[in-house]
C-alpha positions in Angstrom: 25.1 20.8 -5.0 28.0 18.5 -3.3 29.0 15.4 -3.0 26.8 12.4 -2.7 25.1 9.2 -3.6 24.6 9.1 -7.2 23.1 5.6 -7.0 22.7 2.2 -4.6 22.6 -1.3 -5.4 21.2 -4.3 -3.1 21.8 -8.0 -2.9 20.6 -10.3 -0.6 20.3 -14.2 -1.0 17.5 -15.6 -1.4 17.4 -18.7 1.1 16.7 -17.8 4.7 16.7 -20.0 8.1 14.3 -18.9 11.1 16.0 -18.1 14.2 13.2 -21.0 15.9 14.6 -23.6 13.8 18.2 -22.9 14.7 17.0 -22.6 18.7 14.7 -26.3 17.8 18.4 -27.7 17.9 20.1 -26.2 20.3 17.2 -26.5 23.2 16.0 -24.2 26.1 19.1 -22.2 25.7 18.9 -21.7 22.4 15.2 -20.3 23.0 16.4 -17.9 25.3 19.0 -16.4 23.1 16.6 -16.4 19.9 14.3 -14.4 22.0 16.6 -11.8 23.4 18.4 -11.4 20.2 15.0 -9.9 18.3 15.8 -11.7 15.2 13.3 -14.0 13.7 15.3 -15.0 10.3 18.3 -14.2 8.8 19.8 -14.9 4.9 22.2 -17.6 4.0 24.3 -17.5 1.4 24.5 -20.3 -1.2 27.8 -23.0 -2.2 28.3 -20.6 -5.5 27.9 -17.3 -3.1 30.9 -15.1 -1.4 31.8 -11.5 -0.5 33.0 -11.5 -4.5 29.8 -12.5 -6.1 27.3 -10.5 -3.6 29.3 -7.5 -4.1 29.2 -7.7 -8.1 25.7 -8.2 -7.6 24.7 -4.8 -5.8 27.9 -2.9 -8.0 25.6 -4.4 -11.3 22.4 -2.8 -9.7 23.9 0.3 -8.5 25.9 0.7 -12.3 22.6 0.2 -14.1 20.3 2.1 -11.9 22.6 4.8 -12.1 22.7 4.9 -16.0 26.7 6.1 -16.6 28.9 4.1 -18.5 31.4 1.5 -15.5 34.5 3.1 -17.1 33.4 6.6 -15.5 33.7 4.9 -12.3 37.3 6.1 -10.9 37.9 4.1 -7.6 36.6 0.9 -6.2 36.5 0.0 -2.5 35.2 -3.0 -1.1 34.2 -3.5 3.2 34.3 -6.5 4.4 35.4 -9.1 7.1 34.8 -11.8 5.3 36.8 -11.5 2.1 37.2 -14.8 0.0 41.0 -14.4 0.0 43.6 -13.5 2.7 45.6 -12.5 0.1 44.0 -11.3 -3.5 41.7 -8.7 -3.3 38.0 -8.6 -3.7 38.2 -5.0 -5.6 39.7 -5.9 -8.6 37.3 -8.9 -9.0 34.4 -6.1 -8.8 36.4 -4.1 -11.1 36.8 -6.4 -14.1 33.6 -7.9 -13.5 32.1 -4.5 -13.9 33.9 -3.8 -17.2 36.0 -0.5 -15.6 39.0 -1.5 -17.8 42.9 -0.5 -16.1 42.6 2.9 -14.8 41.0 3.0 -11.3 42.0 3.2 -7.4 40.7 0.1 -5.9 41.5 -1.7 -2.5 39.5 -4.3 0.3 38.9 -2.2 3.4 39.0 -4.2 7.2 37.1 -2.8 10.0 34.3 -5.1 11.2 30.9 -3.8 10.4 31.8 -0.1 9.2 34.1 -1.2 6.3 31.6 -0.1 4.3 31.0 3.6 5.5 34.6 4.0 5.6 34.7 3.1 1.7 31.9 6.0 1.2 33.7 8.6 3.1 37.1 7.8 1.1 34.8 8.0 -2.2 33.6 11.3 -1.1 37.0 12.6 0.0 38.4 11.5 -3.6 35.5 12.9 -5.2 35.8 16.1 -3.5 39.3 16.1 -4.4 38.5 15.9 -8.0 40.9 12.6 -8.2 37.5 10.8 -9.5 34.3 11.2 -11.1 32.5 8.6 -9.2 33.7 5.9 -6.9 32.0 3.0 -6.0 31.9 2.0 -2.1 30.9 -1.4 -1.1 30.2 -3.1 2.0 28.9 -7.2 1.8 29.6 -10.5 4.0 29.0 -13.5 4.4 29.7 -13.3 8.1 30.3 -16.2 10.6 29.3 -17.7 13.9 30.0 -21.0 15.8 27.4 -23.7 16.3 25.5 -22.9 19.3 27.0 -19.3 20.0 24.4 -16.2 20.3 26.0 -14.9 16.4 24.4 -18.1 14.8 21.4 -16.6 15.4 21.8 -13.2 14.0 25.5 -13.9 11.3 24.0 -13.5 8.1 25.1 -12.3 4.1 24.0 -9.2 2.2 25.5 -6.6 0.9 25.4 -2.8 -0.9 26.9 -0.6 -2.9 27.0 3.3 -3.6 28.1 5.0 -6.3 29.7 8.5 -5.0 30.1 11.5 -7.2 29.2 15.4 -7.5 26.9 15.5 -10.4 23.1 13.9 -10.7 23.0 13.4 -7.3 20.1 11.5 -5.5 21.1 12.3 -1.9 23.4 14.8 -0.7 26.0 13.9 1.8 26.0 17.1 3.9 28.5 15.8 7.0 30.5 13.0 7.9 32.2 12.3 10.6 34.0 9.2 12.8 34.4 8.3 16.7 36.6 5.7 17.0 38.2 4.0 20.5 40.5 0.7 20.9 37.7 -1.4 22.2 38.3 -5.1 22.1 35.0 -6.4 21.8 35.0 -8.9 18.7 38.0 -10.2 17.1 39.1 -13.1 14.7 42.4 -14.3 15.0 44.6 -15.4 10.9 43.5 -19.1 10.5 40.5 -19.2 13.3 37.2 -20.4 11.6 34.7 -17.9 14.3 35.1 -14.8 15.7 35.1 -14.5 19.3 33.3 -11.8 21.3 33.1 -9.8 24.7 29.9 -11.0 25.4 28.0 -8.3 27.2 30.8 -6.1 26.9 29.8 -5.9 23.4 27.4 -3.6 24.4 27.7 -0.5 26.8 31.5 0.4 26.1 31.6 -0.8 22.4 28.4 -0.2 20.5 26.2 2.1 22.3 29.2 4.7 23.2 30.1 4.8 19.7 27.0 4.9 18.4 25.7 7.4 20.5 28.7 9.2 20.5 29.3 9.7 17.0 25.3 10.4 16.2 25.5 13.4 18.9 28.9 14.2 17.4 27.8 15.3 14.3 24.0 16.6 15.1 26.5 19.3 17.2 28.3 19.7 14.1 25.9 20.4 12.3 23.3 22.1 14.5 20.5 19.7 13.8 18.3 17.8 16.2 16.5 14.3 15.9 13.2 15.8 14.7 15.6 17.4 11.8 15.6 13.7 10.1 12.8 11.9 8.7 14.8 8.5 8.9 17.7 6.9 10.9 19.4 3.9 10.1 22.0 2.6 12.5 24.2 -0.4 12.9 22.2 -3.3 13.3 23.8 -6.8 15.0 20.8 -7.6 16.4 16.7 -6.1 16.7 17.1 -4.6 20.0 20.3 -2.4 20.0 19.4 -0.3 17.3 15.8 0.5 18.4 17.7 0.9 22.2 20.3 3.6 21.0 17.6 5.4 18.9 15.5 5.9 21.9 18.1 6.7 23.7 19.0 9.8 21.2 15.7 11.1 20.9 14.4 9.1 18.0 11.1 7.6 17.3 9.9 4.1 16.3 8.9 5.6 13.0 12.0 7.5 12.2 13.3 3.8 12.8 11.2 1.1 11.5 11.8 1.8 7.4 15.5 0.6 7.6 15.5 -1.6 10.4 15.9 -4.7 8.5 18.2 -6.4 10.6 15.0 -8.6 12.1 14.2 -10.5 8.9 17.5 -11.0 7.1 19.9 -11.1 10.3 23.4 -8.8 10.4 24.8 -8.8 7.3 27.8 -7.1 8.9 29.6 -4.5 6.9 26.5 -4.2 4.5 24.3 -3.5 8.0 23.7 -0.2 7.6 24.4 0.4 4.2 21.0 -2.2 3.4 19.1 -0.2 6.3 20.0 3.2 4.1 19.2 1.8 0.8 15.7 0.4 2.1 15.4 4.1 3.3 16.1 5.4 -0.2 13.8 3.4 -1.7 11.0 5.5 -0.5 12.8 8.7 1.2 11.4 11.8 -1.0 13.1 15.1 -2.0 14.6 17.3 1.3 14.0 14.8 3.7 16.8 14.2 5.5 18.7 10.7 7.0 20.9 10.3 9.7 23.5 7.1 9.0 25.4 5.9 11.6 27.5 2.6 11.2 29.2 0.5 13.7 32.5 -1.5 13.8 33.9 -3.8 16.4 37.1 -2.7 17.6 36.4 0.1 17.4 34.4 3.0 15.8 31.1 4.5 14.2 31.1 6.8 11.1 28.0 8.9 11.1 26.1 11.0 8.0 23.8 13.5 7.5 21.9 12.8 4.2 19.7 14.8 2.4 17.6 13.5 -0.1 17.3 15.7 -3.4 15.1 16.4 -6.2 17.1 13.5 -8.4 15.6 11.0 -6.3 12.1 11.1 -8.1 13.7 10.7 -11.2 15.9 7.4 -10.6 14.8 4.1 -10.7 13.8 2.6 -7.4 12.8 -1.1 -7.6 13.4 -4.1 -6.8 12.9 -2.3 -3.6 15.1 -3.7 -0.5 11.7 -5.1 1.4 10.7 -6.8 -1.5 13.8 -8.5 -1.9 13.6 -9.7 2.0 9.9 -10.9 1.3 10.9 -13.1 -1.5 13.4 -15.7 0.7 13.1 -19.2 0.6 13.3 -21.1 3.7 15.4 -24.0 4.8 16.3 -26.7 7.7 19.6 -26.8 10.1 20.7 -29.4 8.5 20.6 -27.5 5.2 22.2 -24.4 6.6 24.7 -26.4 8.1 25.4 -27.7 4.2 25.5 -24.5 2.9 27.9 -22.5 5.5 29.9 -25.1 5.3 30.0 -25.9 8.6 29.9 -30.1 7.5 33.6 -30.8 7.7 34.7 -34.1 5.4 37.1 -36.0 5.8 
């Protein structure tokens, strides 16, 4: 057997905001976007709640549901764009929260929305290596979005993290590969409160050409075709790019529908995809295979081949990730305005 996911972990706060009540505010324009976006919630964190404390969360659940001692755990990378320092990284605070002790690789990894992936494929690689036993990959956020710009309405906080190694595997990474362009289409300048974005531009040249790209990429590779996966879970910034670029590969509805997630809890940025795979775990049975394909702004995809094995029977599998979205507890603009500190004082 090779290298793969030895075990996931999920977080995902529990207070939510409907995308209506964020469009009650803003008016007829603000209907229009909720209703092109195909988002009808999305997850807030709360004051106490960062990129730190969501990504100890889903390490906790991954460490426990994997049943190995932290201290096995030989590397620690953590994906994000939202990172609670600019300088002081988010790793280490994993790492000691965790219990690892000194001796581990560990590092915050920048690249919009695939931060995450990029932390599993340098896990793998490391793994493969025989540098580490396991390493832990994470990808959470607590992503932004301007008053009254089309990414309040989908900017949301989540996160997830995977424990990589080569022994009691639950689900085989068979192939990885990256596409990756200079494509300007989102971008946060040092000291700037909201990212700005391209728009429509966002679309055609950035997502869906990576996306696409990258998914064709490695079914080439690897000489398999969409009705070769039971599941696909791509990048998700909003409900209606993902299901667009599936169809657009050859995928089904169905193949899609298990990790599309991104309609209830919003885009929780670099932990996108890496939620949409875990919800696909959660119920993904031996030899069926996934295809993961993230997406980051600037930019570039990492895709996957996964193959679930006969470990995955045998591993723990709840809280599941829809059970967690059911359970959200929903509040007002002016309370979401509160708790993203958006309220400036004086």
């Amino acid at each position: 057997m090779g290298v793969g996911i030895v075990s996931y972990g999920t977080y995902i706060p529990k207070y939510r905001i409907k995308a209506e009540e964020i469009a009650r505010i803003w008016g007829e324009d603000g209907e229009v976007i909720s209703k092109g976006l195909g988002i009808q919630q999305k997850s807030i964190p709360y004051l106490d709640e960062d990129t730190a404390t969501i990504a100890v969360e889903a390490a906790r659940e991954a460490v426990g549901r994997a049943g190995i001692d932290a201290s096995e755990i030989g590397a620690v990378y953590v994906g994000s764009e939202s990172h609670p320092y600019v300088v002081k990284p988010t790793a280490t605070i994993v790492g000691e929260a965790l219990g690892i002790g000194n001796e581990y690789f560990a590092a915050d990894l920048e690249f919009a929305c695939k931060a995450g992936t990029a932390g599993v494929q340098i896990c793998m690689a490391m793994v493969k290596a025989g540098m580490v036993n396991y390493g832990l990959a994470i990808g959470a956020d607590t992503s932004q979005g301007a008053p009254g710009d089309p990414l309040e309405y989908s900017a949301s906080a989540g996160g997830a993290a995977y424990i990589v190694g080569g022994k009691n595997v639950i689900a085989e990474i068979e192939a990885t590969c990256s596409f990756t362009s200079d494509t300007p289409d989102f971008w946060r300048r040092e000291g700037q409160p909201y990212p700005s974005h391209g728009g429509r531009f966002t679309g055609l040249p950035a997502y869906f050409r990576h996306v696409t790209s990258a998914a064709k990429m490695i079914m080439e590779r690897t000489g398999l075709k969409p009705s070769d996966f039971k599941y696909v879970v791509l990048h998700q910034p909003n409900g209606k790019f993902p299901t667009r670029a599936a169809k657009m590969l050859g995928f089904s509805n169905e193949q899609v529908k298990q990790g599309l997630v991104v309609p209830y809890i919003g885009n929780t940025y670099s932990g996108s995809s890496l939620l949409g795979l875990a919800a696909v775990l959660d119920v993904v049975k031996p030899d069926e295979r996934i295809l993961l394909v993230s997406f980051g702004s600037g930019a570039g995809s990492d895709a996957f081949v996964i193959r679930a094995t006969d470990a995955i029977e045998s591993i723990e599998r709840t809280p599941q990730v829809w059970d967690k979205i059911k359970s959200g507890v929903y509040v007002d603009y002016g309370l979401y305005l509160k708790l993203r500190k958006k309220i400036k004082v004086r």
